[in-house]
Structures are given as structure tokens and as C-alpha cells.
C-alpha atoms as one frame of an Amber mdcrd trajectory, in Angstrom:
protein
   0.000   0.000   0.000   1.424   3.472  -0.640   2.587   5.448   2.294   0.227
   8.152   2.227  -2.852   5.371   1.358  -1.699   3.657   4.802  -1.265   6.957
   6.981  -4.547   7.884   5.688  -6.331   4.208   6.336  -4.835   4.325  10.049
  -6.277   7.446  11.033  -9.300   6.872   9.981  -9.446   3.813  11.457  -8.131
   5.063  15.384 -10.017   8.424  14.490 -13.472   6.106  13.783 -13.032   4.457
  17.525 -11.040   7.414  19.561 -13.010   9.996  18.035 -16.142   8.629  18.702
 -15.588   7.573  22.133 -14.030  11.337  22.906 -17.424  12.586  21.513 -18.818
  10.817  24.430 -16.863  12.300  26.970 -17.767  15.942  25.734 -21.545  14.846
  25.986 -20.926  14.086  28.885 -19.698  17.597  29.918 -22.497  19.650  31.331
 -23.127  16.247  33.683 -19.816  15.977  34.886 -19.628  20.317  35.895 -23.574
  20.346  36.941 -22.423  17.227  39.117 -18.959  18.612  40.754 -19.256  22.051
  40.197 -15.615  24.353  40.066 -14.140  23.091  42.665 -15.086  19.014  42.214
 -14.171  19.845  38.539 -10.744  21.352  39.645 -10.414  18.306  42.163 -10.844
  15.954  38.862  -8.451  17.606  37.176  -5.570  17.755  39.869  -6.110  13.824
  40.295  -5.934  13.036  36.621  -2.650  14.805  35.675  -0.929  13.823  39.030
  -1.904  10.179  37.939  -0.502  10.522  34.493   2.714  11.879  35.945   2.905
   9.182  38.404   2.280   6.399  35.134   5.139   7.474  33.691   7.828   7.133
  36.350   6.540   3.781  38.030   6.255   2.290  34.738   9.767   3.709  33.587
   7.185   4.874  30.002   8.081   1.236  29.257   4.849   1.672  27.210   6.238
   3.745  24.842   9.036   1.747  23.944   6.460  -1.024  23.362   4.372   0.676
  20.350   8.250   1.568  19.080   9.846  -1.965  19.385   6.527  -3.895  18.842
   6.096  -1.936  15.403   9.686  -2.590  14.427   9.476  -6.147  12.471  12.831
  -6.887  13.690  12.033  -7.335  16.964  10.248 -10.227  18.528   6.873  -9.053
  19.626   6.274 -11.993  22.528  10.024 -10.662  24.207   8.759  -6.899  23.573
   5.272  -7.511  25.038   6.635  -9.434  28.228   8.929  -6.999  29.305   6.681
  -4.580  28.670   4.442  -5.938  30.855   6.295  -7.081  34.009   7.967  -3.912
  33.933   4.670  -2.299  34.480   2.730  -4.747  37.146   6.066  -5.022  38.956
   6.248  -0.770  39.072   2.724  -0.038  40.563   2.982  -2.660  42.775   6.505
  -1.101  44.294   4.000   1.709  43.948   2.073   0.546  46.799   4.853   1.098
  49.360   5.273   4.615  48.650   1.763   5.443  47.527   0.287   6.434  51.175
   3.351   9.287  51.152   0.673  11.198  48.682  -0.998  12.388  51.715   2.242
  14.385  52.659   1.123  16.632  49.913  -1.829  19.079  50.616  -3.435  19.062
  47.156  -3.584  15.303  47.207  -3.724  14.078  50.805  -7.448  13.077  50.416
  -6.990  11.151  46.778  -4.208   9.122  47.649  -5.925   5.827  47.201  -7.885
   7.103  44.235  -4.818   7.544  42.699  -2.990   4.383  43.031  -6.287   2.642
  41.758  -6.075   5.079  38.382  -2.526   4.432  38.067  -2.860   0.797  38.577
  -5.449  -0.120  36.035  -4.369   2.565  33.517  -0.950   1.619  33.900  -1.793
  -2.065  32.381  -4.509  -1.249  30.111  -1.818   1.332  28.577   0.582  -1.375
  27.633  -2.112  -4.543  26.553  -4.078  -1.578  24.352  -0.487  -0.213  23.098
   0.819  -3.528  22.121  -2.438  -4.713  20.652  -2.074  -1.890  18.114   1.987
  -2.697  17.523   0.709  -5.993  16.603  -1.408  -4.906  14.032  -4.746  -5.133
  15.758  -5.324  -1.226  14.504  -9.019  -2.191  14.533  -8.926  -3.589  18.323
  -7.527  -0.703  19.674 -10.382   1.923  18.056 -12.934  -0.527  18.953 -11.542
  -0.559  22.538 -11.545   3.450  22.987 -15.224   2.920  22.509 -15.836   0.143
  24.773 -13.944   1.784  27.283 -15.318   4.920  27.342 -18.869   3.265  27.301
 -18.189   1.798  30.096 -17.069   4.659  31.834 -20.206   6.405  31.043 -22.471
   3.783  32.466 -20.251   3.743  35.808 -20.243   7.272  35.954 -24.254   7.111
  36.076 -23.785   4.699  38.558 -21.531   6.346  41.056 -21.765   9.631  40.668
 -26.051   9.995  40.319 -27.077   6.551  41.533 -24.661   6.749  44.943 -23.612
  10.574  44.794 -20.445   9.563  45.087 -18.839  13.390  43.309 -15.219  13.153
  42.383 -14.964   9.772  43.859 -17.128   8.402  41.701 -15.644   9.592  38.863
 -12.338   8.312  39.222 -13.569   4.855  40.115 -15.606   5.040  37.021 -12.598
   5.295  34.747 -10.988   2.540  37.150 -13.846   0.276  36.531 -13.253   1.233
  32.414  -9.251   0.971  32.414 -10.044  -2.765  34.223 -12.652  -4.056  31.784
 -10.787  -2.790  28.955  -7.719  -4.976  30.084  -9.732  -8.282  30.139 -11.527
  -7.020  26.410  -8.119  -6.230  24.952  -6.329  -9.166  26.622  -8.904 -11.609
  25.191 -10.074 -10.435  22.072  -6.328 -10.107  20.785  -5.305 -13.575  22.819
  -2.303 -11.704  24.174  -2.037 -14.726  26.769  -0.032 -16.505  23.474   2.603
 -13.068  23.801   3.370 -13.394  27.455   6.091 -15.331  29.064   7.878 -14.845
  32.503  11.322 -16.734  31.600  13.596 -16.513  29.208  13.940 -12.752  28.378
  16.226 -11.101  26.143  18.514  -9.052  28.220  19.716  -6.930  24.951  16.236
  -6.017  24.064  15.311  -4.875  28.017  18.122  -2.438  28.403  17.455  -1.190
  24.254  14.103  -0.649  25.562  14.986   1.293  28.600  17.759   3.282  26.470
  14.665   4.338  25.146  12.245   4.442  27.599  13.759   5.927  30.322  14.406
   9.529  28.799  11.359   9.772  28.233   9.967   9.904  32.138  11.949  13.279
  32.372  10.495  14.214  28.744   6.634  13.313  30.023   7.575  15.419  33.358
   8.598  18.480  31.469   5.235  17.885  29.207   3.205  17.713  32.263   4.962
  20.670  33.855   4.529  22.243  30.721   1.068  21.622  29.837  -0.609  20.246
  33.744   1.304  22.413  36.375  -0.885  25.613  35.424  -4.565  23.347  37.141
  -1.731  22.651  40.340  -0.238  26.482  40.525  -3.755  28.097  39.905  -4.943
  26.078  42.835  -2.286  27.027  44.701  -2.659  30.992  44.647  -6.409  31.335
  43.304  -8.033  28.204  44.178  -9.678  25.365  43.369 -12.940  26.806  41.799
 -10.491  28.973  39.351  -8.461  25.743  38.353 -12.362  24.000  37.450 -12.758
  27.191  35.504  -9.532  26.775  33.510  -9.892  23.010  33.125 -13.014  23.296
  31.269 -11.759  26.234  29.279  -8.954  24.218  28.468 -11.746  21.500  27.408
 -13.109  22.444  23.876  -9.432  23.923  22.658  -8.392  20.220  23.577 -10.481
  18.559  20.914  -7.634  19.829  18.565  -5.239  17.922  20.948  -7.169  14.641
  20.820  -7.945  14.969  16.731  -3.767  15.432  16.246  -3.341  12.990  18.681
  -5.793  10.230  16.995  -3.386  11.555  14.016  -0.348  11.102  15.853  -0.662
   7.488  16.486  -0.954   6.409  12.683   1.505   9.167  11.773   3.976   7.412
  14.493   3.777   3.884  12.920   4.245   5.329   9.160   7.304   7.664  10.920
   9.139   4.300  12.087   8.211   1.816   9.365   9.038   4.512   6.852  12.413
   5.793   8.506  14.816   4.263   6.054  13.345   5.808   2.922  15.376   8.070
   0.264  11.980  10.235   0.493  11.894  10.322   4.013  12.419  14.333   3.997
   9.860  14.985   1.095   7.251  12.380   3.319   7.494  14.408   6.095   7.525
  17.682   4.474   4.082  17.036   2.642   2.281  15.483   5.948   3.083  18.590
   7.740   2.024  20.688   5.244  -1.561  19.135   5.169  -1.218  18.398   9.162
  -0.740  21.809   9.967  -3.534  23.215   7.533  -5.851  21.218   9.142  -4.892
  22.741  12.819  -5.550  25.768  11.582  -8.844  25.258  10.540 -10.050  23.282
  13.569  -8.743  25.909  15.224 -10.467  28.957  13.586 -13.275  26.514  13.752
 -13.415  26.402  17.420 -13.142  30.221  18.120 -16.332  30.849  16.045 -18.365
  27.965  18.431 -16.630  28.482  21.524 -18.869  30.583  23.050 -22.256  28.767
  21.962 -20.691  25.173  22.735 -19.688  26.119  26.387 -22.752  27.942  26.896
 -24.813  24.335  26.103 -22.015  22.236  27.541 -21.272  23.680  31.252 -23.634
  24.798  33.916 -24.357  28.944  35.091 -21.356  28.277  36.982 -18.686  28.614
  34.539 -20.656  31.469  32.612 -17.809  33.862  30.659 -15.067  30.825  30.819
 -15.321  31.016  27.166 -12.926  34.205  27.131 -10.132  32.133  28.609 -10.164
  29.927  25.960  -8.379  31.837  23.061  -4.507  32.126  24.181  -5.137  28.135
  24.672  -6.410  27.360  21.630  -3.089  29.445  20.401  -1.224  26.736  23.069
  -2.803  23.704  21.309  -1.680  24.735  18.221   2.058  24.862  19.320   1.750
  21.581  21.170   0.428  19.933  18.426   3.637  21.200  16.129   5.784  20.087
  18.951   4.090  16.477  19.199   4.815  16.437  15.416   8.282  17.104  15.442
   8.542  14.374  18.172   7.677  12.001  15.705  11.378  12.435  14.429  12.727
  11.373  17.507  10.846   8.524  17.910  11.600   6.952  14.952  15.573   7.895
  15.078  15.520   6.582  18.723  16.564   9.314  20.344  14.296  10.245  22.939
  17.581  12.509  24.896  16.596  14.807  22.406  13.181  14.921  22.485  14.084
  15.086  26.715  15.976  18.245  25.930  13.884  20.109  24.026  10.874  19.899
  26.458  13.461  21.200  29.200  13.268  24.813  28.289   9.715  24.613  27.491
   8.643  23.528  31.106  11.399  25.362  33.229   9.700  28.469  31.058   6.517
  27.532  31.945   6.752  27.199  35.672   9.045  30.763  35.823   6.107  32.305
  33.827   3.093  31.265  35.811   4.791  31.890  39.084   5.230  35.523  37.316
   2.183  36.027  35.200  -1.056  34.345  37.452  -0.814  36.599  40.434  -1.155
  39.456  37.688  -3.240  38.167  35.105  -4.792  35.209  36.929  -6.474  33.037
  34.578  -5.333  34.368  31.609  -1.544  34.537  32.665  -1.427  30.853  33.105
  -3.114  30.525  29.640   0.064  33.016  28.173   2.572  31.005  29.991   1.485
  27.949  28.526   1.251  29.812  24.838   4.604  30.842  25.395   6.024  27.356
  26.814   4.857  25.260  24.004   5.844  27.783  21.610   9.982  27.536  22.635
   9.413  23.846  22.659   8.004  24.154  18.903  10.977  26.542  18.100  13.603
  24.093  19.606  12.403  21.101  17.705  12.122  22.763  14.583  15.736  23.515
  14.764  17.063  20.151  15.962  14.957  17.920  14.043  16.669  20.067  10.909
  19.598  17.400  12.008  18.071  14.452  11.248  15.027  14.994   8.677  15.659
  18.348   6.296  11.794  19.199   6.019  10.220  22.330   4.977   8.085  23.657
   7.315   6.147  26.413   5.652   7.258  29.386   7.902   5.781  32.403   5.947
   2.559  30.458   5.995   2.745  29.454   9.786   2.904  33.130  10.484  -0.100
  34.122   7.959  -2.193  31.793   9.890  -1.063  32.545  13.492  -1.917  36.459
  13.166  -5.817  35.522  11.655  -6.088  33.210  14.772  -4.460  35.766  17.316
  -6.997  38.261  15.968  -9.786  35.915  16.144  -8.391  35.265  19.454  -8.536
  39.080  20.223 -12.460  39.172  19.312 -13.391  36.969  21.742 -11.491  37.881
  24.643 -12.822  41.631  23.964 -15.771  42.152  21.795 -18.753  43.118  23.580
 -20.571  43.128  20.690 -22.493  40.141  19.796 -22.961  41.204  16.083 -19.694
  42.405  15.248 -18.638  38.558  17.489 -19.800  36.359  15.007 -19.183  38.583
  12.036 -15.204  38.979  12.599 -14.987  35.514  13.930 -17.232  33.780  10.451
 -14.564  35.923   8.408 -11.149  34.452  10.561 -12.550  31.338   9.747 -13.551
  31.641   6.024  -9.733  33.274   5.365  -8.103  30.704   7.165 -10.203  27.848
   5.379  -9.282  29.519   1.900  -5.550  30.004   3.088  -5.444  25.953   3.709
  -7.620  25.138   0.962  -4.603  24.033  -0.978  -2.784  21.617   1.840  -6.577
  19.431   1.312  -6.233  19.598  -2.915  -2.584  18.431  -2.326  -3.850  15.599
   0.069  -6.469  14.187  -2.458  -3.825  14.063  -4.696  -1.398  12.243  -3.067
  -4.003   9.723  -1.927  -5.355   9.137  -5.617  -2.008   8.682  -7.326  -0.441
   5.281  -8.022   2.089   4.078  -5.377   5.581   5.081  -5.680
């Protein structure tokens, strides 16, 4: 199949299940704020991104060196998937000892155990649903984001209306998910027939850790980078302003999950595809039509913000819409950066990626210490902007090293200024006319800007394989 044919079948396939099942979630929006309110919603937030944090380090990001080294044909995929494993039951449970030291810290001294239970079962649904895909189960893993988030929903019902059970119930809700979606996965692929304890290959553990273990500092400066605002806003404003910023964050993040969705097929035609003569040109054309469509989605989500979080949130979080524009500016960025990434991940060198997402997070922290007590809401959403935006910068300059790609930098700046002033509009236009007029324009020049990126990607998908 040609290259662009296959990136094209994967993401439709992951972006059929992931999307879908992500759709849920945002249905599910004005439930989850009219249930917890700002500072339940804040609460969620603070226990979800200290749990993905905490993921990373017990499970050394083994998992990530399972989706590279299961998708690499000359590795075996039954020594790959068992030390992928063990490494991650043996890590949460060491967990366990040092888990009740949570309560040491003030944000999370009353989550402790909620946490361990969300790292536990999202640690090893992680790596069965990661190496399920590797394996070429594409299908399995879409299917599963749906099953899994179904089953969230129902559990969320359960808890959180049927026993009032707030935050609590939320978290075991996705527990309950991460846990069914272990024993779906783990049967429906028969990874039972992948697994063995004895006999591991010793070379492929420590090339797996070469390349894992970079990347716990790497997730750390992400989270720093893009969680630490929720924790720091807490911290001098509150808990009811971090609920307010999560869900502001909320609709800019569908661009996050849509790249993401992207990411993972672009990821397995990045390493399959590393050796080719055309590798510059390949990557020069996907981020040419990747890039476009950011743009678009974005423009697209300034025009709706305001109606969408209107319907989706309760009176509580009336006027969040007007933090949402520096994000959406920050999504942008991050979704660049995640692209560039894809360069180290298929060159295998994940020190690089480490140190590019150094300056971004030390930046970040300095900035919000600086900018929130100022600018409060708003100077956490500028810190962020600005964070993922020296991360971009870096990895466009050291990826230069290892793929030459074009990155279009006369048209990344045409499109940046129609979205900052679209941005501008709805932080400050009291107008409701003059709202929807500037904002329908922003997005009708940026669609006619890009229009070419979706011609080229037609063609590329129609023409005969290389």
C-alpha cells in the first residue's frame, strides 16, 4: 500500500473508535460540571494529571518503547510484550509502598488511594491496548476506545447519580473502564499466546529502557509544561479557578485529541518509513496538510466556543469562554511540537526529544509563578502559549539534524496572526454582532488560506504508489 494510502487508512481507522468515544466524553460535559461544580471539577483535574505523571515514572514509560519496538518487524513481539508488561505490574505494585506518602502533599492528601487505583489499572490497560495496536490489531484498539469509554459512562451514572459519590465516583468510574478494557483487549487479541515470565532477552530490556527511560523526564517536562498551570492556579487562586480553567482548556483540547488520533498512525508510518530516500519529502508534505488542518479546527473552534460552552457547562462557569483563546493558540504549538517528536521517535533518540521539552517547562513554571498573580487566569493561559511555543521553536531547529523538512514558515505566520486576531475578538468584543461577524470571516480566510494543503492531500491519496 502506498505510504500516504496507509497513513490515511490508520487514522481513519483510530479516528473512527477514539473519536467517537471522545465525543462521548464531551456529551458528557455539562453532567460531569452540573455534578462537581468548580471546585469538584478542579479536584478531577488535579487527580488526573498527578496520575498521568505518576504512570510514567513507576512504569519507567516502558509503554512507549512497546508501540516503538513492537512496530519494528525486527524485533520479537512476545520478548517486547513481556517486558513490557512485568515492567509495568512489577512498578505499581513497588508503587504501593510509597503510595500512602501522597498524603504528605496538601493538594492530594485526600486522593491518595484514588490515585494508586487510576494508576494501577491505567498503567496495564496502557501497555495490553499499546501492544495490541503494535501488533497490528489497529481495529482492536479503536474498537476498545469505545468500549472503554462506554463503560465509563455507564459507571459514571452509577456512582456519581445513583450513589452521589462526586469526584470519587468519577475516578472509580474510569478505574472500573481501564479494568474491563484490560480483560476485552487481553482476550479479544489472545495476548495470553505473547506473554512469558522466563527466558527474556537481556539486549532487548536495556534497548528498551535506552529508550524508555528519557522519556519519564520528557513526560515530566510535558506535564509541567502543559498540567502544572490546574496545580499552581490552585495554589494561589483556588480550586474553583483551576475548574474554571480546566473546562476552558476542554473544547481547545479537541484539537489535541484529533492530532493525537493523528499522531498514532503518523507514528507507525514515521518508524516503518524511517529508512526511505523520500523520508524528507514524506514528512515535508504530511506537515504541510497536518498543519492546515490545525488551523482550521482551530479557527473553527473560536467561532463555536462561546455557543458550545454555553450548552455544555452549567451557570457556573458562565464567561469561561474568554479564557479559551490564548489556549487554543497553546494547542496549536503543542500539536507542532508532538509532530516534530515524531522524528525522535523513529531515530531513537528520545535525549533529544528530553531536551527540548526542558526549556519549554522550566519556562513555563518561571512564567506562571510571574504572570497568574497578575493576570490570573489568563496569565497561566500566556505562559502555557509561550512554553509550548519555545518547545516548537527548539524542535524545529534540531529535528533540521536528522530529517531536512520544509516547514512552511511564511505560511505558519499568515495563519497565526488571523487566529491571534480571532483570538482578540473573543477575549474583547462586547458586541455580539460584530462577534460572530469577525470571527465567520477568521474562519472563512483561514479555510481559503489551507484550501490548498486538502487539494494536495487528495492528490497524493489518488495517485499510483511510488
Amino acid at each position: 500500500m502506498d505510504r500516504y494510502k496507509r497513513l490515511a487508512s490508520n487514522t481513519m481507522i483510530l479516528a473512527a473508535g477514539q473519536f467517537s468515544s471522545k465525543f462521548l466524553v464531551y456529551v458528557m460535559m455539562r453532567f460531569y460540571t452540573g455534578e462537581l461544580g468548580t471546585s469538584g471539577y478542579g479536584a478531577m483535574g488535579i487527580i488526573v494529571d498527578a496520575s498521568v505523571i505518576i504512570m510514567a515514572v513507576v512504569t519507567l514509560s516502558v509503554n512507549d518503547s512497546v508501540i516503538r519496538f513492537g512496530l519494528d518487524k525486527k524485533y520479537d513481539k512476545s520478548q517486547v510484550f513481556s517486558i513490557g508488561l512485568l515492567t509495568t505490574v512489577i512498578g505499581v505494585l513497588m508503587f504501593a509502598a510509597v503510595a500512602p506518602a501522597l498524603t504528605l502533599i496538601d493538594l492530594l492528601k485526600d486522593y491518595a488511594l484514588l490515585i494508586y487505583l487510576y494508576v494501577f489499572t491505567g498503567s496495564i490497560k496502557s501497555c495490553c491496548a499499546l501492544f495490541a495496536r503494535s501488533a497490528g490489531y489497529v481495529r482492536l484498539y479503536a474498537l476498545d476506545g469505545i468500549f472503554t469509554t462506554v463503560v465509563n459512562i455507564i459507571f459514571n451514572f452509577i456512582f456519581m447519580l445513583g450513589f452521589n459519590m462526586g469526584v470519587t465516583g468519577y475516578v472509580l468510574s474510569v478505574v472500573v473502564a481501564d479494568a474491563a478494557s484490560i480483560v476485552f483487549v487481553f482476550y479479544m487479541a489472545d495476548l495470553k499466546r505473547y506473554f512469558r515470565l522466563w527466558g527474556l532477552n537481556k539486549h532487548l530490556r536495556r534497548s528498551m529502557y535506552r529508550f524508555s527511560l528519557p522519556l519519564i523526564p520528557t513526560t515530566v517536562m510535558w506535564w509541567v509544561t502543559n498540567a502544572s498551570d490546574g496545580f499552581i492556579i490552585a495554589e494561589i487562586l483556588g480550586e474553583h479557578y483551576t475548574g474554571l480553567y480546566k473546562v476552558a482548556y476542554r473544547i481547545p483540547n479537541i484539537i489535541v485529541l484529533i492530532s493525537l488520533i493523528f499522531s498514532q498512525a503518523w507514528n507507525m508510518s514515521a518508524i516503518t518509513e524511517k529508512n526511505s530516500r523520500t523520508i524528507s519529502q514524506f514528512y515535508t508534505n504530511v506537515f504541510n496538510i497536518f498543519q492546515s488542518a490545525i488551523y482550521i479546527m482551530a479557527a473553527g473552534i473560536l467561532l463555536l466556543i462561546k455557543p458550545a460552552l454555553d450548552v455544555m457547562t452549567s451557570e457556573d462557569f458562565a464567561g469561561v469562554y474568554r479564557y479559551s483563546p490564548l489556549l487554543v493558540v497553546a494547542v496549536v504549538f503543542a500539536c507542532f511540537s508532538t509532530f516534530m517528536g515524531s522524528v525522535y521517535v523513529a531515530s531513537k533518540k528520545t535525549v533529544r526529544s528530553m531536551l527540548t521539552a526542558f526549556g519549554g517547562a522550566v519556562s513555563n513554571i518561571i512564567l506562571n509563578f510571574l504572570l497568574i498573580p497578575v493576570m490570573g487566569i489568563q496569565g497561566a493561559a500566556l505562559a502555557t502559549v509561550i512554553s509550548y511555543l519555545i518547545i516548537f521553536a527548539a524542535r524545529a531547529v534540531d529535528t533540521r539534524k536528522i530529517v531536512l523538512m520544509d516547514l512552511k514558515l511564511p505560511k505558519i505566520t499568515l495563519n497565526m496572526v488571523i487566529i491571534a486576531a480571532m483570538g482578540m475578538v473573543v477575549i474583547f468584543a462586547e458586541n455580539i454582532t460584530f462577534f460572530y461577524i469577525s470571527l465567520s470571516a477568521g474562519f472563512l480566510l483561514t479555510t481559503v488560506f489551507n484550501f490548498r494543503a486538502g487539494v494536495a492531500a487528495i492528490y497524493m491519496l489518488k495517485r499510483k504508489k511510488e
